[in-house]
Backbone as XML, in Angstrom:
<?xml version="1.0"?>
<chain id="A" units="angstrom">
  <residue number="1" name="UNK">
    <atom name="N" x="35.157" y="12.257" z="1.057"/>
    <atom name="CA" x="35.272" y="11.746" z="-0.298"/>
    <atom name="C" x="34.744" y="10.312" z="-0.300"/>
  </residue>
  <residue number="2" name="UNK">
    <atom name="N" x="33.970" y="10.162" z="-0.831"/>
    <atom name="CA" x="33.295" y="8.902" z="-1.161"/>
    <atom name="C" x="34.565" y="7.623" z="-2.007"/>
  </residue>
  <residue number="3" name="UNK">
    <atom name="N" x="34.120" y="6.397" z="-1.228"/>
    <atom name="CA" x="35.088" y="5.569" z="-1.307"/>
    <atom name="C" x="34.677" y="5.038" z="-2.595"/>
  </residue>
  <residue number="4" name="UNK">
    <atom name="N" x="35.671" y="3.418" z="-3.102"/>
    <atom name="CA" x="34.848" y="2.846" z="-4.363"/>
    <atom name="C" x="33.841" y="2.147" z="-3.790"/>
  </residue>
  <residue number="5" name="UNK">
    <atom name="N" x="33.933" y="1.472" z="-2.288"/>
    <atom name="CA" x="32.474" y="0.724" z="-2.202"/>
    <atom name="C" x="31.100" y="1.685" z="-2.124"/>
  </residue>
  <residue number="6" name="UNK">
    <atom name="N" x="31.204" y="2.799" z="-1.624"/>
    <atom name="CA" x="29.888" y="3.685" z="-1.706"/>
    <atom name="C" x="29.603" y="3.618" z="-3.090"/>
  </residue>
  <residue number="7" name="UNK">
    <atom name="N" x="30.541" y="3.902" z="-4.162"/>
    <atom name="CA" x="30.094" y="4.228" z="-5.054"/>
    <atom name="C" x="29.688" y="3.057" z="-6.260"/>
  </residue>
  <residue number="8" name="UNK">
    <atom name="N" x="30.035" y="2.166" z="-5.797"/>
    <atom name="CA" x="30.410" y="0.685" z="-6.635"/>
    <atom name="C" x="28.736" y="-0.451" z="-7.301"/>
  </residue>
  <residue number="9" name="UNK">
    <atom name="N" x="28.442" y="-0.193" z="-7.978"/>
    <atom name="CA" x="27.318" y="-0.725" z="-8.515"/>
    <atom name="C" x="27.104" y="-2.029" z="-7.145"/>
  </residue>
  <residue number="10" name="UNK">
    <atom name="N" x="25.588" y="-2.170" z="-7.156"/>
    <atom name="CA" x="24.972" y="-2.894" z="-6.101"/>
    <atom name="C" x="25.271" y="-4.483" z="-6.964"/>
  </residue>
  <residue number="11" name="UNK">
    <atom name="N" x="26.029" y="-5.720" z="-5.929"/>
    <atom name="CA" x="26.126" y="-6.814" z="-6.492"/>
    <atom name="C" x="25.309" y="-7.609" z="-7.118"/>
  </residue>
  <residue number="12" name="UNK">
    <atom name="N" x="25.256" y="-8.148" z="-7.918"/>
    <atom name="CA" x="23.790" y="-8.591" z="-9.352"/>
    <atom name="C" x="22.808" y="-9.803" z="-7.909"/>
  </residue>
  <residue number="13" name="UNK">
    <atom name="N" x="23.562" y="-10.390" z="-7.315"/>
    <atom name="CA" x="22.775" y="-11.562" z="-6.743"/>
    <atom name="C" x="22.084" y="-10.360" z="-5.500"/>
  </residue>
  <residue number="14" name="UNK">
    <atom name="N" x="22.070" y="-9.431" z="-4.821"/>
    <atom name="CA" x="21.707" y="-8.743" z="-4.351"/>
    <atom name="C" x="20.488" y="-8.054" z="-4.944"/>
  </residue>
  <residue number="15" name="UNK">
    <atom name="N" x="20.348" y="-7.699" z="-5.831"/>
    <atom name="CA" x="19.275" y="-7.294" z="-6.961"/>
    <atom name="C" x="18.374" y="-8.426" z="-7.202"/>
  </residue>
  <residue number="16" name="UNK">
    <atom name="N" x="18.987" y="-8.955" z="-7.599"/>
    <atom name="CA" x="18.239" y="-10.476" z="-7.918"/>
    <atom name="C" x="17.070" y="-10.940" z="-6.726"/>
  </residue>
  <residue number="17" name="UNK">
    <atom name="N" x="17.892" y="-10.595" z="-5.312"/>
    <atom name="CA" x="17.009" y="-11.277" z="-4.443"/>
    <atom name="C" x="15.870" y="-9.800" z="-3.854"/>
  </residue>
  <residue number="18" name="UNK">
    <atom name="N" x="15.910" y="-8.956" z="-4.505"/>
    <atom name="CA" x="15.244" y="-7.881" z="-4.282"/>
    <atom name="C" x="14.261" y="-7.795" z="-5.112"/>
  </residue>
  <residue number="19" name="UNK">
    <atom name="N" x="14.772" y="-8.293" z="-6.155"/>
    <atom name="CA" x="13.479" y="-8.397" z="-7.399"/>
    <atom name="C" x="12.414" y="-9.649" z="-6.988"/>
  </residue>
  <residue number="20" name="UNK">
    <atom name="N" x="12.909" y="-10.505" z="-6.270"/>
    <atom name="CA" x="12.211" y="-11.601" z="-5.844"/>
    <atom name="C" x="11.637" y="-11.514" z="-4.994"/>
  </residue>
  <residue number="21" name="UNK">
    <atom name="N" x="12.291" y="-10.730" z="-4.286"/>
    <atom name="CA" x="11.235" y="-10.324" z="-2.699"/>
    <atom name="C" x="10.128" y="-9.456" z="-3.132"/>
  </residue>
  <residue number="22" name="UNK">
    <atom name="N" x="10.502" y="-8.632" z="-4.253"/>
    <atom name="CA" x="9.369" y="-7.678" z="-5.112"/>
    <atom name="C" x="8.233" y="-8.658" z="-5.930"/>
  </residue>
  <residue number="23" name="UNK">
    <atom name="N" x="9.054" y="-9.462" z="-6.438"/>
    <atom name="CA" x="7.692" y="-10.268" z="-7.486"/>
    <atom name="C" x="6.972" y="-11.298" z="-5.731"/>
  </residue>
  <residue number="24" name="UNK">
    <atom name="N" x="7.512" y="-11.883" z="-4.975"/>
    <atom name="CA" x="6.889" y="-12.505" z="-3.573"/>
    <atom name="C" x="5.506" y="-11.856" z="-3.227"/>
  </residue>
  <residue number="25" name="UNK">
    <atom name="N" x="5.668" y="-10.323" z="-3.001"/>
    <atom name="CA" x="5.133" y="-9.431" z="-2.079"/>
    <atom name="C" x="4.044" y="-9.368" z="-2.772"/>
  </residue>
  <residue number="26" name="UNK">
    <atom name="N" x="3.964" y="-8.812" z="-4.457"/>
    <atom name="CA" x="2.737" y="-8.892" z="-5.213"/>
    <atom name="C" x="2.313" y="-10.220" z="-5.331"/>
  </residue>
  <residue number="27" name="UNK">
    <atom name="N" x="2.468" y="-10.995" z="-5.326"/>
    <atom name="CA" x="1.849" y="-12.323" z="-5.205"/>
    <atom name="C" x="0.866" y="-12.250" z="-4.195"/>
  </residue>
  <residue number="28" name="UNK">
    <atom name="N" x="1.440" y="-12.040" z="-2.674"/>
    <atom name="CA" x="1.041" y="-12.305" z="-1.431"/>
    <atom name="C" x="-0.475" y="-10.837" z="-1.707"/>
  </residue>
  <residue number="29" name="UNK">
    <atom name="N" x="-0.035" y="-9.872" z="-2.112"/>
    <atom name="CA" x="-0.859" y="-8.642" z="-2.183"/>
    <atom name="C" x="-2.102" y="-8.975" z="-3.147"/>
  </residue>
  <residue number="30" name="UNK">
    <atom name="N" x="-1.488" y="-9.811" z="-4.155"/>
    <atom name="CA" x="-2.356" y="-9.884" z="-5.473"/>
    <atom name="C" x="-3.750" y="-10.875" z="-4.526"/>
  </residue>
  <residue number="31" name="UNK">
    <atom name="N" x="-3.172" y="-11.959" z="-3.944"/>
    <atom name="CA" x="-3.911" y="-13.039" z="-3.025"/>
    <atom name="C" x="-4.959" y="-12.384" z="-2.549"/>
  </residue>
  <residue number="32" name="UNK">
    <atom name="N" x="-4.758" y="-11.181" z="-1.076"/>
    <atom name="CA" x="-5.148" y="-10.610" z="-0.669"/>
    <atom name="C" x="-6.252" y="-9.870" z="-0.966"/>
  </residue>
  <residue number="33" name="UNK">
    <atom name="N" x="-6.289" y="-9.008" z="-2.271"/>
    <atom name="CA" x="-6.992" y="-8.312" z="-2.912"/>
    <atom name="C" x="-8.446" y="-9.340" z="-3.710"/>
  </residue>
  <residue number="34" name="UNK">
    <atom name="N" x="-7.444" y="-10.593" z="-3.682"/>
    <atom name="CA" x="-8.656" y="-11.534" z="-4.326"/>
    <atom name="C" x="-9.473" y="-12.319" z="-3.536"/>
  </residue>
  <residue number="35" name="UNK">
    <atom name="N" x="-9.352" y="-12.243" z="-2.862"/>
    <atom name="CA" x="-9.975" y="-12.418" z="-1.237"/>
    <atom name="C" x="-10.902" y="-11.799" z="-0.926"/>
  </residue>
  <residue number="36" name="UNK">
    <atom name="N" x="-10.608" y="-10.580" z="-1.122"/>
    <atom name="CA" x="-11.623" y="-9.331" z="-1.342"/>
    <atom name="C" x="-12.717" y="-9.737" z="-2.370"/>
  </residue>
  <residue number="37" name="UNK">
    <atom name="N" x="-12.208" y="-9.133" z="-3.464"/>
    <atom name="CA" x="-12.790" y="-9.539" z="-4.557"/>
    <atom name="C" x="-13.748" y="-10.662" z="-4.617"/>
  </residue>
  <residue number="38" name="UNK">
    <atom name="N" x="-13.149" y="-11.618" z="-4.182"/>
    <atom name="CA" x="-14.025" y="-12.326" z="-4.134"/>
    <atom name="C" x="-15.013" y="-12.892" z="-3.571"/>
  </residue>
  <residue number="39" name="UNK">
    <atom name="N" x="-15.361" y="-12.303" z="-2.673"/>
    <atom name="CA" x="-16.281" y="-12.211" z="-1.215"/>
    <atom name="C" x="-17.102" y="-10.797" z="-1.872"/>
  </residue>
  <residue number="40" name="UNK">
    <atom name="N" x="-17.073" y="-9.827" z="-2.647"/>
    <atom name="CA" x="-17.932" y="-9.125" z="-3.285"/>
    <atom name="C" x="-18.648" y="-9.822" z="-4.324"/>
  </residue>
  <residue number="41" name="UNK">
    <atom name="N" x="-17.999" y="-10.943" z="-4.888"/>
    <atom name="CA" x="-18.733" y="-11.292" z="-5.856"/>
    <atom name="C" x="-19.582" y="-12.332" z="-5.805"/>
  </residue>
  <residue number="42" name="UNK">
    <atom name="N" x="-19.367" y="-13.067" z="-4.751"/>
    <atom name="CA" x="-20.477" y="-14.047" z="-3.496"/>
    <atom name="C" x="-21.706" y="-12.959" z="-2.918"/>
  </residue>
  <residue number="43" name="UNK">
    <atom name="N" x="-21.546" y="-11.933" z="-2.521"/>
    <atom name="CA" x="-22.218" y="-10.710" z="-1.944"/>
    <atom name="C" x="-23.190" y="-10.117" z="-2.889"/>
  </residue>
  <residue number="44" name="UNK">
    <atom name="N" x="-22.621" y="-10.182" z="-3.894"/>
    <atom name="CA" x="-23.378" y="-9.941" z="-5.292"/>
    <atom name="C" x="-24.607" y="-10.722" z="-5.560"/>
  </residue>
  <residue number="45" name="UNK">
    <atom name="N" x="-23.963" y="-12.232" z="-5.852"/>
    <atom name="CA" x="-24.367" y="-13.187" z="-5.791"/>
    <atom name="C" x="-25.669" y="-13.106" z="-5.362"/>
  </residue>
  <residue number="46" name="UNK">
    <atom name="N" x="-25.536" y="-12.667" z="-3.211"/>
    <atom name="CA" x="-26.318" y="-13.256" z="-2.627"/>
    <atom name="C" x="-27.605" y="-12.055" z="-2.598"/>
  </residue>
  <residue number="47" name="UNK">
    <atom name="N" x="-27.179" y="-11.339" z="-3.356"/>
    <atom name="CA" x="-28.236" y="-9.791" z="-3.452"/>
    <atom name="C" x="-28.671" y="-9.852" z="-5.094"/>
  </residue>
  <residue number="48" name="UNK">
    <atom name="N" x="-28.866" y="-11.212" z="-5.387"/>
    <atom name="CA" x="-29.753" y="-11.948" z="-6.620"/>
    <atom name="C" x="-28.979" y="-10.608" z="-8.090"/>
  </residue>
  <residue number="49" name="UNK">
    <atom name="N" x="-27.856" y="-10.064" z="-7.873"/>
    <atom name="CA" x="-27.000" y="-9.438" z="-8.835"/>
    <atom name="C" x="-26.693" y="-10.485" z="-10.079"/>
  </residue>
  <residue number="50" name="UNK">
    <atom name="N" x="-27.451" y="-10.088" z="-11.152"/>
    <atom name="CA" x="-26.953" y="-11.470" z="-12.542"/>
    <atom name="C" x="-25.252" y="-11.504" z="-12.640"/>
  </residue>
  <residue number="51" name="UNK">
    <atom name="N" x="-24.809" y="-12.305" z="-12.882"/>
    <atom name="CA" x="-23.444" y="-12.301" z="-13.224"/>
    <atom name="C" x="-22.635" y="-11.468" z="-14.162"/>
  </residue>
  <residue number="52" name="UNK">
    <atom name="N" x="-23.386" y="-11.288" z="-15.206"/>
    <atom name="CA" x="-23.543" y="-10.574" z="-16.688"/>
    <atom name="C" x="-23.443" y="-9.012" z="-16.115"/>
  </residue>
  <residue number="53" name="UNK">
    <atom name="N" x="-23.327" y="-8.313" z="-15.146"/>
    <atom name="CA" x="-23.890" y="-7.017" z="-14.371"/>
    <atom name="C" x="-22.734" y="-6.916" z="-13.605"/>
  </residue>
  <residue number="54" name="UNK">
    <atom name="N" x="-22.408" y="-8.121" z="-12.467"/>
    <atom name="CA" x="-21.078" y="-8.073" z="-12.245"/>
    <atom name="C" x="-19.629" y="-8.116" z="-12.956"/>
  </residue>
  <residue number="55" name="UNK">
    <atom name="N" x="-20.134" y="-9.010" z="-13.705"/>
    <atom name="CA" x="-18.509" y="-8.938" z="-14.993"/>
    <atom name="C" x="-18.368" y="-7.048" z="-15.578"/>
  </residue>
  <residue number="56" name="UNK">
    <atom name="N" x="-19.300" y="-6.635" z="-15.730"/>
    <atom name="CA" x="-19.364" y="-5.255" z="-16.162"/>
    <atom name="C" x="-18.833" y="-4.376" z="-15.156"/>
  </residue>
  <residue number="57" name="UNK">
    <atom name="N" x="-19.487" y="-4.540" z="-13.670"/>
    <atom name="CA" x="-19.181" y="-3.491" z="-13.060"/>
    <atom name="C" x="-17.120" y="-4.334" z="-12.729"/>
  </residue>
  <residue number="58" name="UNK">
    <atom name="N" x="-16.953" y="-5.428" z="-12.568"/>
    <atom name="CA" x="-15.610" y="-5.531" z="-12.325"/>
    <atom name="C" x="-14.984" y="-4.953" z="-13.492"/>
  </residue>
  <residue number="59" name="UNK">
    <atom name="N" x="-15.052" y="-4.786" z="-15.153"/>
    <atom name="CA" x="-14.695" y="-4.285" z="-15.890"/>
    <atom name="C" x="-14.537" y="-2.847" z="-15.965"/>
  </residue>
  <residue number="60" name="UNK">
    <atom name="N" x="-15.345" y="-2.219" z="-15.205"/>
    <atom name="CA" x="-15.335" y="-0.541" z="-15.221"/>
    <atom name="C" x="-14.293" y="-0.375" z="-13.952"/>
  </residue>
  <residue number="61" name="UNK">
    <atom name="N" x="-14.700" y="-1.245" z="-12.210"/>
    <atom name="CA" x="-13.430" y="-0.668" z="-11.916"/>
    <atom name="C" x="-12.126" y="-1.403" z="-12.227"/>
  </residue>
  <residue number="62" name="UNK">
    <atom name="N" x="-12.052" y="-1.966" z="-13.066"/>
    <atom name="CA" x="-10.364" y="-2.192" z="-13.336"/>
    <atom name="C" x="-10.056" y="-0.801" z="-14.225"/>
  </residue>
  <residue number="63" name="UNK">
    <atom name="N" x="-11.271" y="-0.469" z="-15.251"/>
    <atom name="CA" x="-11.166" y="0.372" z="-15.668"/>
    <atom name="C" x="-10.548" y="2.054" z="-14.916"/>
  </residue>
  <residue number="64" name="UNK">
    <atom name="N" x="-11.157" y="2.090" z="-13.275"/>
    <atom name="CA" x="-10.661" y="2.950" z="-12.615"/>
    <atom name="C" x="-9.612" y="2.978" z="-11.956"/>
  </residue>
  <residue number="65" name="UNK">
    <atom name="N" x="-9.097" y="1.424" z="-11.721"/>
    <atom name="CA" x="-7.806" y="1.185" z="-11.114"/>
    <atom name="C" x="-6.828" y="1.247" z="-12.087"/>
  </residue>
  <residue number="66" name="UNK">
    <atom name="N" x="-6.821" y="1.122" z="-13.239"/>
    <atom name="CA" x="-5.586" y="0.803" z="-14.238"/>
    <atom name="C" x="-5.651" y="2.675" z="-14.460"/>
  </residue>
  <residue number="67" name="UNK">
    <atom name="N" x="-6.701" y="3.591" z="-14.513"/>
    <atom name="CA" x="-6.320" y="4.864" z="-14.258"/>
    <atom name="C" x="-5.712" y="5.753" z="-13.559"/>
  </residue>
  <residue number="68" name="UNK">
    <atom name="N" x="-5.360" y="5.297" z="-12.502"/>
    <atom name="CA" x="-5.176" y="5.604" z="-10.847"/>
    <atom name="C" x="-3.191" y="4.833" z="-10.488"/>
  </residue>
  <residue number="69" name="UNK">
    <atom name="N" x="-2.971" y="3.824" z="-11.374"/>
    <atom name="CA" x="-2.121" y="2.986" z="-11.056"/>
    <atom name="C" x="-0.780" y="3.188" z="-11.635"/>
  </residue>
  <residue number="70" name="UNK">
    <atom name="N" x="0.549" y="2.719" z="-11.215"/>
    <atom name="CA" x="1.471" y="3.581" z="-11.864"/>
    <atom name="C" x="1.974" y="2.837" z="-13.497"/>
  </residue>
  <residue number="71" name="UNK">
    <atom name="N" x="1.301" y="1.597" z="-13.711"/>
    <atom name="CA" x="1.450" y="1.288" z="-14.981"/>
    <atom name="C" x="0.178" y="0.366" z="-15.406"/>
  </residue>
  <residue number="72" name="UNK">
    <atom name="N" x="-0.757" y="1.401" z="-16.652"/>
    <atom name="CA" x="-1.634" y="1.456" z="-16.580"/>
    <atom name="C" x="-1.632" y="-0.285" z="-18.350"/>
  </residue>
  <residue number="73" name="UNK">
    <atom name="N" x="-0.217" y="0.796" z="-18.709"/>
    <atom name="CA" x="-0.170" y="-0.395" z="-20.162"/>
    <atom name="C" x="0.491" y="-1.661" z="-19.305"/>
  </residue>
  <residue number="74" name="UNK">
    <atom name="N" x="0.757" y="-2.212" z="-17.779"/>
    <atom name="CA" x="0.673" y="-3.577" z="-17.597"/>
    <atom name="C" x="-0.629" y="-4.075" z="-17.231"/>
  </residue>
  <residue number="75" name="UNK">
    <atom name="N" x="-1.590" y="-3.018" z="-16.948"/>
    <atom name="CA" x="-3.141" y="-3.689" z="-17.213"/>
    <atom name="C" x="-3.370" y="-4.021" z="-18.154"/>
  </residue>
  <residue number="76" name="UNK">
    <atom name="N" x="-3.181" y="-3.145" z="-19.284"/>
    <atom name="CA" x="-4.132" y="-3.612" z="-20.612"/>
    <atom name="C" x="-3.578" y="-4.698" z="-21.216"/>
  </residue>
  <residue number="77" name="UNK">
    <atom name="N" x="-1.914" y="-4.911" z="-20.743"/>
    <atom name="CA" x="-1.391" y="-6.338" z="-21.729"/>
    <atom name="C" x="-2.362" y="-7.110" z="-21.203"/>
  </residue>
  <residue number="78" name="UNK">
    <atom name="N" x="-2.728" y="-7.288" z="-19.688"/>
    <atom name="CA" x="-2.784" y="-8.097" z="-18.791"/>
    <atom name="C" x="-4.657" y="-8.368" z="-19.468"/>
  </residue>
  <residue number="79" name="UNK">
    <atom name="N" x="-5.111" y="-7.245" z="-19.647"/>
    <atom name="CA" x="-6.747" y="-7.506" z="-19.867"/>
    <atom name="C" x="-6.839" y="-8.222" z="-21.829"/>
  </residue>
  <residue number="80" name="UNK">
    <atom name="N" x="-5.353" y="-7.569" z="-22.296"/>
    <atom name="CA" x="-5.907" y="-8.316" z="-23.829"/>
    <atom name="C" x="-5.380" y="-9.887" z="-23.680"/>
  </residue>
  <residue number="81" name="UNK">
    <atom name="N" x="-4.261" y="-10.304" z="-22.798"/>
    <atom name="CA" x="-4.253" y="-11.597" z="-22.610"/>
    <atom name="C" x="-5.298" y="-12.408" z="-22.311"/>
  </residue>
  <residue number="82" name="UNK">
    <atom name="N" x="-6.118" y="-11.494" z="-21.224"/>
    <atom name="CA" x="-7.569" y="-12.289" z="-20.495"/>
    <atom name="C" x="-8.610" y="-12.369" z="-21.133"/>
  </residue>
  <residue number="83" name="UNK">
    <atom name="N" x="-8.707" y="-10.970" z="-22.362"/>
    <atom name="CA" x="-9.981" y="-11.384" z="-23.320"/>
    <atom name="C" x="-9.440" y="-12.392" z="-24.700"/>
  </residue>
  <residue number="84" name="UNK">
    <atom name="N" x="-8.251" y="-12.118" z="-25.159"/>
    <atom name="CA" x="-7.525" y="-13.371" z="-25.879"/>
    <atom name="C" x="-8.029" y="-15.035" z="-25.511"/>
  </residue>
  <residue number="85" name="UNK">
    <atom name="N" x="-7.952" y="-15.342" z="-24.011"/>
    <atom name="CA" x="-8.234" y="-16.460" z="-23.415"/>
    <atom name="C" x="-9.848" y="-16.796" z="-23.328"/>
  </residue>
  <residue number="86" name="UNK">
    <atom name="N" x="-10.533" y="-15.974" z="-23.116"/>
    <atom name="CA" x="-12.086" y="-15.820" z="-22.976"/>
    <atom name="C" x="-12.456" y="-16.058" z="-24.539"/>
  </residue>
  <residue number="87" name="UNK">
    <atom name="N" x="-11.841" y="-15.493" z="-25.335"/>
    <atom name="CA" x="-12.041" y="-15.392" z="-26.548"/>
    <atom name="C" x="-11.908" y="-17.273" z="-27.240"/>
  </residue>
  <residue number="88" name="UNK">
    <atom name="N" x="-10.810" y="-17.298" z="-26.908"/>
    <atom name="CA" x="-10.516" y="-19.037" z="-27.404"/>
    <atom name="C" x="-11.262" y="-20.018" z="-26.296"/>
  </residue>
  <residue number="89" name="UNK">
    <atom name="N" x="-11.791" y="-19.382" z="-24.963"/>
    <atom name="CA" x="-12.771" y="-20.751" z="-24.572"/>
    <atom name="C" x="-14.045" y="-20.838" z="-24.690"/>
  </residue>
  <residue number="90" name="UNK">
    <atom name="N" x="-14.433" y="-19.772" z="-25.205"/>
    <atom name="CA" x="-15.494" y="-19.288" z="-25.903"/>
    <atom name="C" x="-15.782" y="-20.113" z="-27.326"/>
  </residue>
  <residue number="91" name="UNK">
    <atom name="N" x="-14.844" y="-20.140" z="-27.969"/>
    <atom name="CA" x="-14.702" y="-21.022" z="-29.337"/>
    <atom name="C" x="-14.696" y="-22.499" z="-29.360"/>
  </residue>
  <residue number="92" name="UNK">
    <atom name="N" x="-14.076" y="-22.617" z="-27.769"/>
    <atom name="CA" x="-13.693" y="-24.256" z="-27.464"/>
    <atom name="C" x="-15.297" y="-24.634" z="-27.126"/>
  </residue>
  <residue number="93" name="UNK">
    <atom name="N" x="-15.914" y="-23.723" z="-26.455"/>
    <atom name="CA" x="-17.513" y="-24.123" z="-26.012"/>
    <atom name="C" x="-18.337" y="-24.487" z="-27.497"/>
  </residue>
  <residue number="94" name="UNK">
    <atom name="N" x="-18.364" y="-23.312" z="-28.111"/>
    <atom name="CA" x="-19.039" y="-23.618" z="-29.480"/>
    <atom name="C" x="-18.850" y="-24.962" z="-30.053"/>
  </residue>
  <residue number="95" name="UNK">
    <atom name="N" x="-17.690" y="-24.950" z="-30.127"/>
    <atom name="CA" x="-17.003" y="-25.661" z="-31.434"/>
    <atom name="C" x="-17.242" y="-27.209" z="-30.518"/>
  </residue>
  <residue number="96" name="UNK">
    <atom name="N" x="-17.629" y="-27.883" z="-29.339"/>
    <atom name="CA" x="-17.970" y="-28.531" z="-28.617"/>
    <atom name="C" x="-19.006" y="-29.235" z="-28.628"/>
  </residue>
</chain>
């Protein structure tokens, strides 16, 4: 028979530091990946690839990763925040 501590909700500061070790890890992962990333886009670069060609092809595979991934609507907040921002420094250039 299962006692009350087996059964007893997990303590909040316990969670807390699990969620932190969770948001840590994607940080450290997110780093990683941009590391990557970004050594393709030097590579690009150095294989006379226009920039305008790369922004596209990075746009199609996010397009394949946010398909593939287990939450696809925290990409798209994540891509209308980034064209939101592109959008207003875009305006700041003009308007300059």
């Amino acid at each position: 028979m299962p006692s009350d501590r087996d059964t007893a909700p997990a303590p909040r500061l316990k969670l807390d530091a699990v969620r932190e070790l969770l948001v840590e890890v994607h940080a450290e992962d997110t780093a990683r990946a941009r590391v990557h990333i970004d050594a393709a886009i030097v590579a690009a670069g150095e294989g006379w690839i226009p920039l305008d060609a790369v922004a596209d092809a990075l746009a199609l595979a996010t397009a394949d990763v946010a398909a593939r991934c287990a939450s696809p609507e925290r990409i798209a907040f994540a891509l209308e925040q980034l064209a939101a921002g592109l959008r207003r420094s875009g305006r700041a250039r003009l308007n300059a």
